[in-house]
C-alpha positions as CSV (number, residue, x, y, z in Angstrom):
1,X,0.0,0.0,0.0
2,X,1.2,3.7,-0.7
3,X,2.3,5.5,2.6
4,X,2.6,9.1,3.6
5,X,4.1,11.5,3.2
6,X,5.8,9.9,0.2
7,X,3.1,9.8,-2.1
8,X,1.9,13.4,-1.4
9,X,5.8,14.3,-1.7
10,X,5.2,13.1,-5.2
11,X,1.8,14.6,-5.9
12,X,3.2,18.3,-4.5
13,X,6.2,17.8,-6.6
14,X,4.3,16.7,-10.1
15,X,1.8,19.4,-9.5
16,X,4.3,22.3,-9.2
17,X,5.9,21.0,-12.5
18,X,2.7,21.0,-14.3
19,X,1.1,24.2,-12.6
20,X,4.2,26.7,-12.2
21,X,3.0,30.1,-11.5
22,X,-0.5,28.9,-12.0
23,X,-2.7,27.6,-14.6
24,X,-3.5,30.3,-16.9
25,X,-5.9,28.6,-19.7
26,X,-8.3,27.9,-16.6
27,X,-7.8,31.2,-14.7
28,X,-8.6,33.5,-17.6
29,X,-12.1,31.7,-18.6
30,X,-13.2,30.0,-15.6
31,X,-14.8,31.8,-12.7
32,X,-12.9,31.1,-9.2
33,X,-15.9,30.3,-7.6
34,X,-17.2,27.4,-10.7
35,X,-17.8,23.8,-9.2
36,X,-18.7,20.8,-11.4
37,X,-18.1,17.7,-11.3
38,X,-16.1,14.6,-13.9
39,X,-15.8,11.3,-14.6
40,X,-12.9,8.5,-15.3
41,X,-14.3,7.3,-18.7
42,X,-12.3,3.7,-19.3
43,X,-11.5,3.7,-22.9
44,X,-9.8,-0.2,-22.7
45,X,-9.6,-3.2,-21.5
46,X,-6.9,-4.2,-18.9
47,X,-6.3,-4.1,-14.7
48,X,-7.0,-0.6,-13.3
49,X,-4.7,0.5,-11.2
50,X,-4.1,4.2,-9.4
51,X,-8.2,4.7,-7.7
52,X,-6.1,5.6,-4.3
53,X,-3.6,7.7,-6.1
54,X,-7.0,10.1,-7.7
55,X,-8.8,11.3,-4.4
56,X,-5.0,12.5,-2.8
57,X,-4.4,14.5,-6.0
58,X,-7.9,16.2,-6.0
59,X,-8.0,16.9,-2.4
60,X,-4.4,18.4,-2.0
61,X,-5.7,20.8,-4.2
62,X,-9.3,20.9,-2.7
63,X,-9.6,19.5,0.4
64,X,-14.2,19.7,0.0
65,X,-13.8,17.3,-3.0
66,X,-16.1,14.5,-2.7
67,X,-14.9,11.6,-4.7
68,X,-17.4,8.3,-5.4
69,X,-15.1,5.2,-6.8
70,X,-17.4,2.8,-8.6
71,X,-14.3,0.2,-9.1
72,X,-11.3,-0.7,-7.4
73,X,-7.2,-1.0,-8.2
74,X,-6.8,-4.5,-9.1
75,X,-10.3,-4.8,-10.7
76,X,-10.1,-6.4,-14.6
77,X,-11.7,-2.9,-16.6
78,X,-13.5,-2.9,-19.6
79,X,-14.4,-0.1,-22.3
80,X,-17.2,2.0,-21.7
81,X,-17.3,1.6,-17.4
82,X,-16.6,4.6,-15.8
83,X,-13.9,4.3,-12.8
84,X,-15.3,7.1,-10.4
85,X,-16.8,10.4,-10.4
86,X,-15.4,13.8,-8.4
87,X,-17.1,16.8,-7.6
88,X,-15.0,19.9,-6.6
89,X,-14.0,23.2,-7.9
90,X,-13.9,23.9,-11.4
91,X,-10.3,24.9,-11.1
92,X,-9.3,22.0,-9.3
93,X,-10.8,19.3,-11.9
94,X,-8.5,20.9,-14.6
95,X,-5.5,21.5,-12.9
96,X,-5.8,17.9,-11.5
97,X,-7.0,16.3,-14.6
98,X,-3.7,15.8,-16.6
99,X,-1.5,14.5,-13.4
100,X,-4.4,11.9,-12.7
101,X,-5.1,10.9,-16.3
102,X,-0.9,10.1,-16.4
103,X,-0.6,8.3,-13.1
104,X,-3.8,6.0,-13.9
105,X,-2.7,5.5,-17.4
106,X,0.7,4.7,-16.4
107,X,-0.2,2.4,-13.6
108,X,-3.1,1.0,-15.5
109,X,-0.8,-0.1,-18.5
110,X,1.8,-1.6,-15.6
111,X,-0.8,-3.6,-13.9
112,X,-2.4,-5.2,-17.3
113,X,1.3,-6.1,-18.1
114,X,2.2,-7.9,-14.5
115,X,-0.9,-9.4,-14.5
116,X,-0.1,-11.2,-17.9
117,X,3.6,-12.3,-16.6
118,X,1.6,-13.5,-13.0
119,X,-1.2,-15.5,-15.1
120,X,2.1,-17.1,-16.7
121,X,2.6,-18.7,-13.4
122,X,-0.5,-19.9,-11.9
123,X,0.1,-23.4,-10.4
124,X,4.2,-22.7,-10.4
125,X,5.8,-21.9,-6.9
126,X,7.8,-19.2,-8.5
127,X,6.7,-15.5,-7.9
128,X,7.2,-12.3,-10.4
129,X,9.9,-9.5,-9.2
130,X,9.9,-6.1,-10.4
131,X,13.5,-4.6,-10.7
132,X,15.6,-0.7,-10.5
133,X,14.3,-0.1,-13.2
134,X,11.9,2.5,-13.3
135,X,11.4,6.6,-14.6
136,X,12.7,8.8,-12.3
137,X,11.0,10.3,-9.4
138,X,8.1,8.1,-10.4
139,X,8.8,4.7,-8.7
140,X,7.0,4.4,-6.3
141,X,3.6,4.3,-8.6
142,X,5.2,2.3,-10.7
143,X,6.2,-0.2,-8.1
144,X,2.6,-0.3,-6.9
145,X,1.0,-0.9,-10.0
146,X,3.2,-4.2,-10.1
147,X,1.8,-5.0,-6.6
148,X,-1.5,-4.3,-7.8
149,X,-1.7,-6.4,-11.1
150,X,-0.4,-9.2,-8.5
151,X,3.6,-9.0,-8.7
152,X,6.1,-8.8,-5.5
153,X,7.9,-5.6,-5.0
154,X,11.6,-6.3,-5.0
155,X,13.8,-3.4,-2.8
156,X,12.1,0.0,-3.4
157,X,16.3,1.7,-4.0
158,X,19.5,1.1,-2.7
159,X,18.8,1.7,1.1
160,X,16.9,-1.2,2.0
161,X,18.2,-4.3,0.6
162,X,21.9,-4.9,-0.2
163,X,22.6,-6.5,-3.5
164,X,26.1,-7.6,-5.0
165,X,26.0,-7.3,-8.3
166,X,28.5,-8.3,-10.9
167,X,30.4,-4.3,-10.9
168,X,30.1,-4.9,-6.6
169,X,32.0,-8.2,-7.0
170,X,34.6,-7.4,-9.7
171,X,35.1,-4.4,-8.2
172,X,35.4,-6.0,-4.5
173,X,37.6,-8.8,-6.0
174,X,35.4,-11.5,-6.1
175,X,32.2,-13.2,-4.2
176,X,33.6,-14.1,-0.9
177,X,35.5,-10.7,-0.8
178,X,32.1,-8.4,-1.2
179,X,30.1,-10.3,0.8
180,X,33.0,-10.6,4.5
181,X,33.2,-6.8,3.5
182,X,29.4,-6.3,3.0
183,X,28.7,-8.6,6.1
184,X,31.1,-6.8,8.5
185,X,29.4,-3.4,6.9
186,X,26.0,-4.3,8.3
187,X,27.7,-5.4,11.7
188,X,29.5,-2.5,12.5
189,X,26.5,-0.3,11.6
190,X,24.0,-2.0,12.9
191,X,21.7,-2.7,9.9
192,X,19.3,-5.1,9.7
193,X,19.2,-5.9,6.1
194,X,19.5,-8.7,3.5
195,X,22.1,-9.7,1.5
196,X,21.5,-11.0,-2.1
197,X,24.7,-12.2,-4.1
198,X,24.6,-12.2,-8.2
199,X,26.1,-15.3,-9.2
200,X,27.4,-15.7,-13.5
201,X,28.2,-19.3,-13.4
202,X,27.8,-22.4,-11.6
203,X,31.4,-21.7,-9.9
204,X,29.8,-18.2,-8.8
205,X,27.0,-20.6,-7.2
206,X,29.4,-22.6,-5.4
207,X,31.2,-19.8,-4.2
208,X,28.4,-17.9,-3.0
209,X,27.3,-21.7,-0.9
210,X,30.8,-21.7,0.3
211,X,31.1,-18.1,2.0
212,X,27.4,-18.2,3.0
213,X,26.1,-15.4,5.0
214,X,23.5,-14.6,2.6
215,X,19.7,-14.4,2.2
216,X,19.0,-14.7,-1.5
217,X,20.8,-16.1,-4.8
218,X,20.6,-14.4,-8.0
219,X,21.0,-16.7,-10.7
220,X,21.7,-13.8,-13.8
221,X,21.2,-15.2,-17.8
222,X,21.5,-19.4,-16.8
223,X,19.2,-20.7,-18.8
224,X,16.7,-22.8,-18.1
225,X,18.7,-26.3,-18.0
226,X,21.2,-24.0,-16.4
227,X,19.4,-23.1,-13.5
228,X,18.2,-26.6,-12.9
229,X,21.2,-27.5,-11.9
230,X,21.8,-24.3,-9.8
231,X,19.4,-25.3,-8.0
232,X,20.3,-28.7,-7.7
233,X,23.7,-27.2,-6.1
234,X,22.1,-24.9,-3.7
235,X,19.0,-27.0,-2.6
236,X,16.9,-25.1,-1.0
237,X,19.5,-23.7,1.6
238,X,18.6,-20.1,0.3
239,X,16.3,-18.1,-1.7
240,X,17.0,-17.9,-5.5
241,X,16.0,-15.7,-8.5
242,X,16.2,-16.1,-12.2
243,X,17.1,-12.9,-13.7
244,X,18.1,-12.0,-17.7
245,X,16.2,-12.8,-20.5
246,X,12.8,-13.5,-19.2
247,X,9.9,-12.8,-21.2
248,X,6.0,-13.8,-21.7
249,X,7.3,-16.1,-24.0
250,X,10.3,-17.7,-21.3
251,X,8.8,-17.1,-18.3
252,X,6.9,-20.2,-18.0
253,X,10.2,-22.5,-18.6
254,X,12.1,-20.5,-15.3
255,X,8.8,-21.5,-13.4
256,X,9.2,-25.0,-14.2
257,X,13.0,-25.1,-12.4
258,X,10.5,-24.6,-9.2
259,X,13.0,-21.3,-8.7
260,X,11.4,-18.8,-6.0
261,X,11.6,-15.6,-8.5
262,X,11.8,-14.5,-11.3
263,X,12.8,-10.8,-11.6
264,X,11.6,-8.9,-15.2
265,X,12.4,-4.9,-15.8
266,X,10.3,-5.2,-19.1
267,X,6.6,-5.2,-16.5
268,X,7.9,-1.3,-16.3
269,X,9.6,-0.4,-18.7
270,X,7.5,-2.2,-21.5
271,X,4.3,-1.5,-20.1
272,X,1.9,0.5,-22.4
273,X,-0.1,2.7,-21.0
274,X,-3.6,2.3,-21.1
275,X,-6.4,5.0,-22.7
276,X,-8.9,6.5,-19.9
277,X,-10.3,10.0,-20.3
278,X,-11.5,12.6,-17.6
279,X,-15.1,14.2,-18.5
280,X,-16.8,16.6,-17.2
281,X,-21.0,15.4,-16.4
C-alpha cells in the first residue's frame, strides 16, 4: 500500500511541475468560484490500477472534494465503465486532470502487463519480481502498479536491501571478498538488512554456498537447464531468483525449475499505458 508522506511528496512535486505560477488557460475563462463535477471514462480493456492515487491529487488541491469510486485497483476494466466520479472546484478538476489521467494511465498499462507475466505462473511456486528499473521520481507508482496487477515488490532503492551485483564483485575482488566486506558493513552499523549475491556461473554458485552469510541467490542469464542445476547445487539452503532474459514467451520455462523468482524490468519499462479519459458530467 502507498504511505505518507511519500506519495503526497510526489503529488506536490508533479503538481508544481505542471502548474508553475499557475494555470492560466483555466484562470482566464473559468470563474474562481465554478464547481462541477467529472468522470474517469475507461477507454480499454486491462487491470485498473491508481483509484487511491486520484482522491489524494484532488484533495491536495481541494480539500471539500467529494470523490465516489465505482471500481477498485486491481479490478479487470472494460471499455465504456466509468472508474469514479469527483465533484469539486472547477479549477481543481483541470488543474488535477492531466496529473491523474498520467498516473492512472501509467499504472493501469503496468498492472495489465504484471498481470499477464503472474497468469504465466498460476500453479508454479515461483513468484514475479519487479526490478531498479523505473522513470525517475516516479517509482514508487510504478512499483505499486506491479503490486496491484499481482507482482512482489523487490527493494524499493539502494537503502533497504543490499545486493552484489556483478560491478560490486569485480570491483570487491570476487564473491567471498564483497560479501565478509558487506557482512562486516552491516555489523559495525547495525543494519538489519539482506544480503543478495549475483552469481554468473555455476562456480559463482558454489562460491556464493561456500562463503554463506546470505539471504538470496541471483542466478543472472542461466538458462533454463542451467538453473536446474543451480538449483540442484544450492537446494533449498537459500532463496534464488532467475534474472536476464525473461519474457511472456520464457517465463513459463524459469517456473518449471520450481525457482522462487523471477525478476523482469520489461513489466515497467515495456508497459503500455492504457487509454482512460476525464469528463466533465
Amino acid at each position: 500500500m502507498l504511505q505518507e508522506p511519500a506519495l503526497t511528496n510526489l503529488i506536490r512535486s508533479a503538481l508544481a511541475e505542471d502548474i508553475g505560477d499557475g494555470d492560466h488557460s483555466t484562470l482566464a475563462c473559468i470563474p474562481a468560484n465554478a464547481k462541477g463535477g467529472a468522470k474517469l471514462k475507461i477507454k480499454e480493456n486491462g487491470i485498473l490500477a491508481g483509484m487511491e492515487v486520484a482522491p489524494v491529487i484532488f484533495r491536495l488541491l481541494d480539500p471539500e472534494t467529494v470523490f465516489t469510486p465505482f471500481k477498485k485497483d486491481g479490478e479487470a476494466m472494460t471499455a465504456g465503465e466509468t472508474a469514479f466520479e469527483v465533484h469539486a472546484s472547477v479549477h481543481t478538476l483541470l488543474m488535477a486532470e492531466r496529473l491523474v489521467l498520467n498516473c492512472m494511465q501509467r499504472m493501469s498499462g503496468i498492472a495489465t502487463l504484471t498481470n499477464q507475466y503472474v497468469q504465466k505462473l498460476n500453479g508454479y511456486h515461483t513468484k514475479l519480481l519487479d526490478t531498479r528499473k523505473t522513470t525517475p521520481n516516479f517509482r514508487l507508482l510504478e512499483k505499486e502498479a506491479v503490486r496491484i496487477g499481482g507482482g512482489v515488490n523487490h527493494r524499493m532503492g539502494l537503502y533497504d536491501m543490499v545486493m552484489l551485483k556483478d560491478n560490486h564483485i569485480d570491483f570487491a575482488g570476487g564473491i567471498t571478498a564483497a560479501v565478509n566486506r558487506t557482512v562486516a558493513y552491516l555489523e559495525k552499523n547495525g543494519l538489519p538488512l539482506q544480503i543478495e549475491v549475483e552469481t554468473r556461473n555455476l562456480d559463482d554458485v558454489k562460491e556464493a554456498l561456500t562463503v554463506g552469510k546470505i539471504h538470496r541467490i541471483m542466478l543472472d542469464n542461466f538458462t533454463p537447464a542451467q538453473l536446474h542445476q543451480a538449483l540442484l547445487l544450492i537446494d533449498g539452503k537459500y532463496e534464488t531468483e532467475a534474472s536476464g532474459g525473461i519474457n511472456l514467451d520464457t517465463i513459463e520455462e524459469y517456473a518449471k525449475t520450481g525457482v522462487d523468482y523471477v525478476s523482469a524490468g520489461a513489466v515497467i519499462h515495456h508497459a503500455v499505458s492504457l487509454d482512460l479519459s476525464l469528463k466533465a458530467i
